[in-house]
N, C-alpha and C positions, 0 to 999 in steps of 0.2 A: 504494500500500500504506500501510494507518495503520501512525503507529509509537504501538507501545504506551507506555500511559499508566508513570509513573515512579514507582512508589510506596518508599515507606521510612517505618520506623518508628523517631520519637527513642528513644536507648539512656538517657535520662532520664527520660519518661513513659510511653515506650510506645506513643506517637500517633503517628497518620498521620502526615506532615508534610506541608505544602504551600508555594510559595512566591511564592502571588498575593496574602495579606490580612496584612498583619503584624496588624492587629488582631483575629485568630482563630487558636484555640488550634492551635498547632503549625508555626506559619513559622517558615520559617529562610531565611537572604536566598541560599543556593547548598545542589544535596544533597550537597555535598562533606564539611557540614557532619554531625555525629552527632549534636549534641541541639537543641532548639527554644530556639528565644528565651528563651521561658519559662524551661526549664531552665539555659539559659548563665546566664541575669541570678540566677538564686540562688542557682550553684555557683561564680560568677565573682568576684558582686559582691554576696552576699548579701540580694538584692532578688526582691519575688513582685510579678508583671506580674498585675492583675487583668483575667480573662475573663470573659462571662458565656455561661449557657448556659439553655436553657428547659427545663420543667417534666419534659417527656416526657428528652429529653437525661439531665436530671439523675437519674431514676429509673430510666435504664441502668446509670449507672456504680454507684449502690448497690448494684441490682441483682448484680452481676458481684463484688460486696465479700463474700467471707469473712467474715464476723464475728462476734467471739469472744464467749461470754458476757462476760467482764469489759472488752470495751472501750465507751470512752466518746465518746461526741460534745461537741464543744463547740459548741453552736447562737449563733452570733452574730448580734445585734439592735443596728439602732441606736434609741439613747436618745432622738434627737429624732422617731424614726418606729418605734415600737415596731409598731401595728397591723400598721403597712403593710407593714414587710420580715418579719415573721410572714409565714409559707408555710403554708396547711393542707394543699396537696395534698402538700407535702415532710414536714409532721409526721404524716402519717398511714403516711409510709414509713418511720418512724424510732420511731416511739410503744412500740416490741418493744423498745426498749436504750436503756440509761441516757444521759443527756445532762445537762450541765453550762449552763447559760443565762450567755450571756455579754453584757451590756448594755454596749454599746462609748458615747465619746463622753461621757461622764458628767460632762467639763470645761463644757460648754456651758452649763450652769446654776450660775448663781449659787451663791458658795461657802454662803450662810447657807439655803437650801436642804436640807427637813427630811430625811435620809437612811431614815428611818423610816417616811415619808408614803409615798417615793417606792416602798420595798419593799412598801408595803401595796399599791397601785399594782399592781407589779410583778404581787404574788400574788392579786390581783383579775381583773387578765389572762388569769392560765392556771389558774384555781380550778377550770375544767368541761374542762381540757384532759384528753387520757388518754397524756401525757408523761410518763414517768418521771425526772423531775427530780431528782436530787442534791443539787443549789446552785446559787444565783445570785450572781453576779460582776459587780460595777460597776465599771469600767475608762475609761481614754482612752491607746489605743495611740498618738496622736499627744502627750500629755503624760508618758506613762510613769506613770502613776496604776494602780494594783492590778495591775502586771505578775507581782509574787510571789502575788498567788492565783492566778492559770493556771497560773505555772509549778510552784505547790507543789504541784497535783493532777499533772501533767506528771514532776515527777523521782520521783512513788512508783515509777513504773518497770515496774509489772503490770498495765500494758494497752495496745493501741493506743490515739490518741488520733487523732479524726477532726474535721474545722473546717469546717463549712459555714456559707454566707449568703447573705443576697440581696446583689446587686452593690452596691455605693458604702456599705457597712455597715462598713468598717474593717475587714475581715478579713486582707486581705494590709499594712496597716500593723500589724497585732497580731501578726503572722508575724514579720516582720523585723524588727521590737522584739524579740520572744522571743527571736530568732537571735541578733541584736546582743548581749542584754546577756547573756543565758547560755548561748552556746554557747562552748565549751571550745577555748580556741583552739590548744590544743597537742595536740587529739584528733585521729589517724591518719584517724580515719573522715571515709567524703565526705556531704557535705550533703545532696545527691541521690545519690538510689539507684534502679536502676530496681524498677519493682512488679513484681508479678506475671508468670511467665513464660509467653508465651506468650498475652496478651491486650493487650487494649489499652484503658485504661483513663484516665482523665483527672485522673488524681492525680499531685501530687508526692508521693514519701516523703522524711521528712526526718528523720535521725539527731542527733538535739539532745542531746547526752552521751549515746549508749546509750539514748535512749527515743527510740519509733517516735512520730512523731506526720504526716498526711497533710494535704496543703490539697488541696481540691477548689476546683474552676471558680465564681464569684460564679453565684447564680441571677437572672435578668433579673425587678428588681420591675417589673413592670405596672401595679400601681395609682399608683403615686411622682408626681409632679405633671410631673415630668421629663419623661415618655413623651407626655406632649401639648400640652407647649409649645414652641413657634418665636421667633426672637427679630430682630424686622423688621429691625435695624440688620446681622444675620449675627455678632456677635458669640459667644463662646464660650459657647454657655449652661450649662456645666457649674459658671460661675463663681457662678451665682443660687441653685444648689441645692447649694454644697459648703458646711459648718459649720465654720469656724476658729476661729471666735471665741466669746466668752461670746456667748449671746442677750443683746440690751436690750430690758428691757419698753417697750411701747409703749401707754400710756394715753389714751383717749381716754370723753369724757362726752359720750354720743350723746340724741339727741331722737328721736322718731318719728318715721318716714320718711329718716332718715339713711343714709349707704351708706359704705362702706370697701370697696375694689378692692385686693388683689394685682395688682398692673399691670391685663391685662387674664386674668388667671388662674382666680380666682374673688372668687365679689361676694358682700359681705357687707351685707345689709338688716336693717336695725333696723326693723320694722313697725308694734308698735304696744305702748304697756306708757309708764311715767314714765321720765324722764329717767336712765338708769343708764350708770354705769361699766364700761367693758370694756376686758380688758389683752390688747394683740398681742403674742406672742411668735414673732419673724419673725426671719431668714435677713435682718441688713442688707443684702446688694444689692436683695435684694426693697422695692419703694419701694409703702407705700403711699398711699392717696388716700383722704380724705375728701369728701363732696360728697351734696348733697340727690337722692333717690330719682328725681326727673324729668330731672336733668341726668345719666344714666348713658348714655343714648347718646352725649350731645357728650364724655366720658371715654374710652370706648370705640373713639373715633379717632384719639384723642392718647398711648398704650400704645405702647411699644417690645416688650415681654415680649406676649405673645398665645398663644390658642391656634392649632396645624394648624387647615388649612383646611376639612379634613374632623371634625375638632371641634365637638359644641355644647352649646350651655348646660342643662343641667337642674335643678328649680328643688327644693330640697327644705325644709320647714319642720320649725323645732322651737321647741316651747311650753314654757314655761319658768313654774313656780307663782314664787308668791311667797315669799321665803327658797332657792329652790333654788344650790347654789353648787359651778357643773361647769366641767368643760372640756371646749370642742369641739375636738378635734383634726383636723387636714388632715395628710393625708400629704404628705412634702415639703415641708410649708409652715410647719408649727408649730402653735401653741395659741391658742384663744383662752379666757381665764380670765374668768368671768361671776359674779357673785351678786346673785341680781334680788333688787330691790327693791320689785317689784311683779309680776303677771302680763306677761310677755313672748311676744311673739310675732315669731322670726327666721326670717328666709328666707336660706339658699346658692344661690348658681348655680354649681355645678358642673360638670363636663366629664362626658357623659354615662360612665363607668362606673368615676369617682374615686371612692377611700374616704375616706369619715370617720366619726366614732367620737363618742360625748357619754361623759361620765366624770365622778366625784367628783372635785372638786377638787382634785390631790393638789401644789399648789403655791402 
């Protein structure tokens, strides 16, 4: 006789619980237990465990969302990977209610960095968008930088507030910042609260003084450089693609036929055009390499960072007039800042179905 499967739902989110993956939403290590991991660590210990969940996933639990005319979403983006963690199939679920843009990370860049350039930027981005945008918010939950504009939209008090992202965008370090420095610590009310009665749904609610505000699950980015690299040594590869620190430019005055490798990542050809200047803005563990166009294979065996094996190269060109003065952006990866000096012509070898992005120079 089978014995029936065990189910229970945490009295903190609402979710099944299971007790095989702790790195999926709703483990708990015994079902003795009432709320999920997730739950314990940000009623316990004032900390958000980030999940991540996919496309379809994510456009359940909106789905199943109540939502009021005057509540607001706060749509978080990271500042070194704006294209990338942009979600269209998630903005086109949200595009009906106002939203708050919140550009996390904004320590990363150099202080003399024009703030002006970079909102032009910003609003260049989502000019053709059909978002109902608010305000935009320049923030670094890990410096504590523009925590009072979140929170000053947050204590008007008349509305719910909803925080979504793609995964590794500082959403759940902006959470626990906000917790940390303004939650009321002599407030009766609990942290977590369960949602909704009677569903099941993948949010936390969280009572920050008397104002509702909800985290939802990170959205898994796919395009990120992340998702298609390996790292032959088995080291931690999360260490190449996390942003601590300020970026340091990386100058280099290339010749035709020149090459620049992100490990073995993606390749950077300089084709053909006069002797010009070009600035890497790179992720210091990412190490890269210089070296002439015909020695790219002998490079390509000496790479610790690589792609899967199921990975490959595809080749994309971009022509550059003379005076033009952009940035290519790489997801994951950073910038690279150009102003030709002559007619240019650059080649990427990318990972067949990586984004990147050409832009006005806004640095």
């Amino acid at each position: 006789m089978k014995t029936k499967k065990q189910t229970k739902q945490c009295t903190g989110c609402g979710i099944e619980v299971q007790d095989k993956n702790p790195t999926e939403l709703g483990y708990i290590k015994d079902f003795e237990q009432e709320v999920c991991l997730r739950c314990y660590e940000i009623k316990h210990h004032n900390n958000i465990i980030s999940y991540e969940i996919d496309n379809k996933k994510f456009a359940k639990i909106l789905g199943n969302i109540d939502f009021q005319k005057e509540d607001i979403i706060f749509y978080v983006l990271d500042f070194y990977d704006i294209n990338s963690t942009r979600n269209e199939y998630v903005e086109k679920l949200i595009k009906d209610y106002y939203l708050v843009i919140v550009i996390n990370k904004f320590d990363i860049i150099n202080k003399n960095v024009s703030l002006n350039r970079v909102s032009k930027h910003i609003k260049n981005i989502f000019k053709n968008s059909e978002l109902k945008i608010l305000d935009c918010l320049f923030i670094s939950g890990t410096k504590n930088y523009g925590l009072d504009y979140v929170y000053n939209w947050i204590e008007k008090g008349l509305n719910n507030f909803y925080f979504i992202g793609s995964s590794n965008v500082g959403k759940s370090t902006l959470l626990n910042k906000l917790i940390k420095h303004y939650s009321n610590d002599n407030s009766d009310s609990e942290i977590v609260i369960s949602p909704y009665e009677s569903t099941t749904l993948n949010l936390i609610k969280i009572n920050l003084n008397n104002n509702i505000i909800y985290d939802t699950p990170g959205i898994i980015n796919e395009n990120n450089i992340f998702h298609f690299a390996k790292n032959v040594k088995q080291i931690d590869l999360l260490k190449y693609f996390e942003f601590k620190k300020n970026l340091k430019p990386i100058n280099y005055s290339l010749s035709s036929n020149q090459a620049i490798f992100y490990e073995k990542l993606v390749i950077f050809k300089f084709l053909s055009g006069k002797t010009n200047n070009f600035t890497f803005y790179v992720n210091r563990n990412i190490k890269l390499h210089r070296t002439n166009i015909r020695n790219i294979d002998n490079y390509l065996n000496n790479s610790n960072l690589t792609l899967k094996s199921n990975e490959k190269f595809v080749s994309h060109n971009i022509n550059l007039i003379s005076g033009a003065n952009v940035m290519i952006e790489l997801s994951g990866l950073g910038w690279i800042s150009v102003q030709a000096n002559s007619n240019l012509k650059i080649q990427l070898m990318l990972p067949e179905g990586y984004k990147y992005s050409v832009a006005e120079r806004w640095i």
